[in-house]
C-alpha positions, 0 to 999 in steps of 0.5 A: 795861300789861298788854297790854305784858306779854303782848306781851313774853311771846310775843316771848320764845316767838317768839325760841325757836321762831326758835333752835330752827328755826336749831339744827335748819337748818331751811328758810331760807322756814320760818325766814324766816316765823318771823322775819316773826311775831317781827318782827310782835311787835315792833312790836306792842310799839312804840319807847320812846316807845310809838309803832308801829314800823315793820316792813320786810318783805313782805307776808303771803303774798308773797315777793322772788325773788332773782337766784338764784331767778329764773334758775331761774324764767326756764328754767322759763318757757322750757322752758314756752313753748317746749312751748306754741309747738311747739304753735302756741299765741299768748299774751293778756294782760288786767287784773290787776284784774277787775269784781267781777261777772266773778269772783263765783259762777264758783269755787263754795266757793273764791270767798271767797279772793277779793280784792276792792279798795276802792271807787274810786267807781263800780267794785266791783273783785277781783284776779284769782283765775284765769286762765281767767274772765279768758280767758272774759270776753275770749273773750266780750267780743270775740266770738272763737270759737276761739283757741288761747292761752298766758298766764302772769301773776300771779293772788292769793288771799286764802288763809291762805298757808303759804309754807313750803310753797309757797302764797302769796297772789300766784303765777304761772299758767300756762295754756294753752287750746284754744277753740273747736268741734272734734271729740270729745276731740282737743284735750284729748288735746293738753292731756295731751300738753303737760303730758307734754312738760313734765313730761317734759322739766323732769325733775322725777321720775316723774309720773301724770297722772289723769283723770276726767269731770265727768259721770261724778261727776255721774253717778256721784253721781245713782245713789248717791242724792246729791240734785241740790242737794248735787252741787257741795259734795259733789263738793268734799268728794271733791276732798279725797280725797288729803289726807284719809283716805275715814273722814274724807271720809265724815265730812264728807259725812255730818256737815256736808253731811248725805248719808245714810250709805248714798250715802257707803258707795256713793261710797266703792266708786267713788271708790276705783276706778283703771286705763285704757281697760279700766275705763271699759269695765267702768264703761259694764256697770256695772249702776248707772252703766250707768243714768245718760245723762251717766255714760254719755257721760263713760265713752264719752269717757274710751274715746277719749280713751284712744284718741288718748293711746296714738297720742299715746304718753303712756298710760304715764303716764295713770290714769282715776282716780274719785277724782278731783274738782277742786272749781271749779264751771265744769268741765263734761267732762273733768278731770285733774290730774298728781302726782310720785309719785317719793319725793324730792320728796313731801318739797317737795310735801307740804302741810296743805290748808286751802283751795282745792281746786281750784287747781293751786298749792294742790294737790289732792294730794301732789306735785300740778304741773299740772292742768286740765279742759274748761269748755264753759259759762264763755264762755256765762255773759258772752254776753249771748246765752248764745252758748257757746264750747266750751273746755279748757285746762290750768294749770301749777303753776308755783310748786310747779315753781319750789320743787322747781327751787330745791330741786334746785339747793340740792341739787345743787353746780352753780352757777346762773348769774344773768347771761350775760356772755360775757367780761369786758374787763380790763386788767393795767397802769393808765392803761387804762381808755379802751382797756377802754371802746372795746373793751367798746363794739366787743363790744356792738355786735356783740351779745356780752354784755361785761362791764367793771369801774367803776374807773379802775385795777381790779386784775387779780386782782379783776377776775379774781375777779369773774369766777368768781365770776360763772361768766364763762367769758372774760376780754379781758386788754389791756395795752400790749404787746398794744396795740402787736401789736393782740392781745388776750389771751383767757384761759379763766377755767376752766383759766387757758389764755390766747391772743393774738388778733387783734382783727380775730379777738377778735368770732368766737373769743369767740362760738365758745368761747361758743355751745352745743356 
């Protein structure tokens, strides 16, 4: 009974915390949440009868998208695929469930945000974490040596999802990929470019795209006295650097991974370092990273790298930045991430990390859109040979993409359109629906989108209504006199202007007021 009473109790402070976010319009996702808790409660509390009610939502850290919502997502992916296809890549697809084995001890300390399913009799199976194992196994599995591929799929982490900021326990990847035995350097500038060219034309505001080596922090690691077997967790510790202050970054190192406080101090002096070409040449003098081989080939790789981005014409965009750490275990060379650094969307982007440091949907930073890096060990770990496949690619953040998008239309007055009916065939007298249908079916057959009203007799200006309201541009009007003069009366629903024409005509004038200017 009791248990009853403190169950009403919360309810009662979860109905507040509801008002209250509705008295100050909060955001519709972070009421949305507040409501799902309540909800929760309720059902905890049971019907009259003391049974469990049930409760009609989603799932926890998963979300519907409505017709609105994915409008917006379906320009996104084209303007992305778009960029992938301008760049001659192909596109895979591959389970959403993946062998247990295949994922396990590929994500260093994220690997228990993984989902594993329940045993179906013989399988030990997980989702889908990522995007890149998948592709590794595939790579290896079908001994393919190089392959330039696009997939974009859902992947799911059993993360403690804050939705209101964008983290989900089911998002969408979006990866592309360059594998294969190619010159130093070449297809990772490629990979910057992309992501410059989406970024770019998406207009999501100002953006960097930093980038670091895996042998550098390792490197740079071995002369600050960091011992080999702390390498991993504390480069996961660094990967903390843009949500955490350096005081409690070297906390964490010191207290909980038990690095001498002198090793801190002297990562702190890197760690804080930024700029281009020129610093990893100052680096390549430095007199205690000048001691380390793989610093050393990190640092000379960074050079060219820099090299191929200025004839790429993207350096304006491009920081080497020491900080910067991405915790996944399987990078093994270059690193990168991009970061809208425009004020406006900090906003939309900003968000209490708790998890996942080295995906892109989690962010690694504020305002954190793509990310990725070169992985020259992933295809070697499924060869039974150990054969290696060098490979990078880039992943884009695409969810955190998609709320920014959404945001700006909320913002913005324009209206989104969620279908692309050109015209809608409309009668202004009864008793015509027969001639509606025939020349609805004339329209479609010539591949124009038509659209025409479910009733026998509609009334013109309902019909007219749906039509603004579904932002059609064109309306068909038929009616006897037009029959008679074998006209069809094509108004425009933004200015109201109307014209008789022929229906021999109807097909090309409808595609001339609708095609793209």
């Amino acid at each position: 009974m009791e248990d009853k009473v403190q169950i009403q109790d919360a309810i009662k402070v979860q109905g507040e915390v509801v008002r209250k976010l509705k008295s100050e319009k909060a955001s519709k996702e972070q009421i949305d949440e507040e409501v799902a808790k309540l909800l929760e409660l309720k059902a905890r509390l049971g019907g009259d009868d003391g049974k469990h009610q049930f409760v009609l939502k989603t799932a926890k850290g998963t979300r519907d998208y409505n017709p609105k919502q994915m409008a917006i997502r379906e320009k996104v992916f084209n303007t992305i695929i778009s960029c992938f296809k301008r760049h001659g890549a192909e596109t895979i697809d591959t389970p959403v469930f993946e062998l247990k084995e295949t994922l396990t001890g590929k994500y260093g300390e994220d690997s228990k945000l993984i989902y594993d399913l329940k045993d179906q009799g013989g399988e030990l199976l997980s989702l889908r974490y990522d995007l890149t194992v998948p592709f590794a196994r595939y790579l290896a599995m079908n001994k393919i040596t190089n392959i330039k591929r696009y997939h974009i799929a859902k992947v799911y982490r059993r993360d403690n999802p804050a939705m209101t900021r964008g983290r989900y326990r089911e998002f969408y990847q979006c990866d592309f990929d360059i594998a294969g035995q190619y010159d130093a350097m070449i297809p990772d500038a490629e990979c910057l470019k992309i992501v410059y060219e989406i970024l770019h034309e998406l207009d999501l505001g100002d953006f960097r795209i930093k980038v670091n080596d895996r042998r550098i922090l390792d490197g740079m690691f071995a002369v600050c006295g960091v011992p080999d077997d702390k390498f991993r967790t504390i480069c996961s510790t660094v990967d903390k650097l843009d949500k955490m202050s350096w005081e409690d970054v070297k906390k964490e190192m010191v207290n909980e991974k038990g690095l001498s406080e002198q090793a801190a101090d002297q990562i702190g002096e890197y760690v804080s370092m930024q700029g281009g070409m020129d610093l990893a040449e100052h680096l390549l003098q430095d007199q205690k990273m000048s001691q380390s081989k793989q610093a050393c080939a990190g640092l000379s790789d960074i050079k060219l790298l820099f090299s191929y981005l200025q004839l790429f014409q993207v350096t304006d965009k491009v920081v080497f930045d020491l900080s910067l750490a991405r915790g996944l275990d399987y990078y093994t060379g270059v690193i990168y991430e991009a970061v809208l650094t425009q004020a406006g969307v900090a906003s939309v982007t900003t968000e209490a990390q708790n998890g996942a440091p080295g995906s892109t949907e989690e962010s690694v930073s504020v305002g954190s859109v793509a990310g990725g890096g070169r992985y020259d060990g992933l295809v070697g770990m499924f060869d039974p040979k150990g054969r290696k496949v060098p490979c990078v690619g880039v992943s884009i953040g695409i969810e955190r993409i998609f709320s920014i998008m959404e945001q700006k239309a909320e913002v913005s007055a324009e209206k989104v359109r969620t279908t692309e009916v050109q015209v809608m065939v409309a009668s202004a007298q009864k008793n015509l629906l027969e001639e509606r249908l025939k020349l609805t079916a004339e329209l479609w057959n010539a591949g124009i989108k038509a659209e025409v009203m479910y009733k026998k007799n509609p009334k013109l200006l309902s019909q007219l209504q749906h039509c603004e309201e579904s932002g059609i541009p064109l309306v068909a009007i038929l009616g006897e006199q037009e029959l008679k003069d074998g006209v069809v009366k094509l108004r425009v629903v933004a200015t109201r202007e109307e014209a008789d024409i022929s229906r021999a005509d109807l097909i090309d004038e409808i595609r001339r007021r609708t095609s793209d200017p």
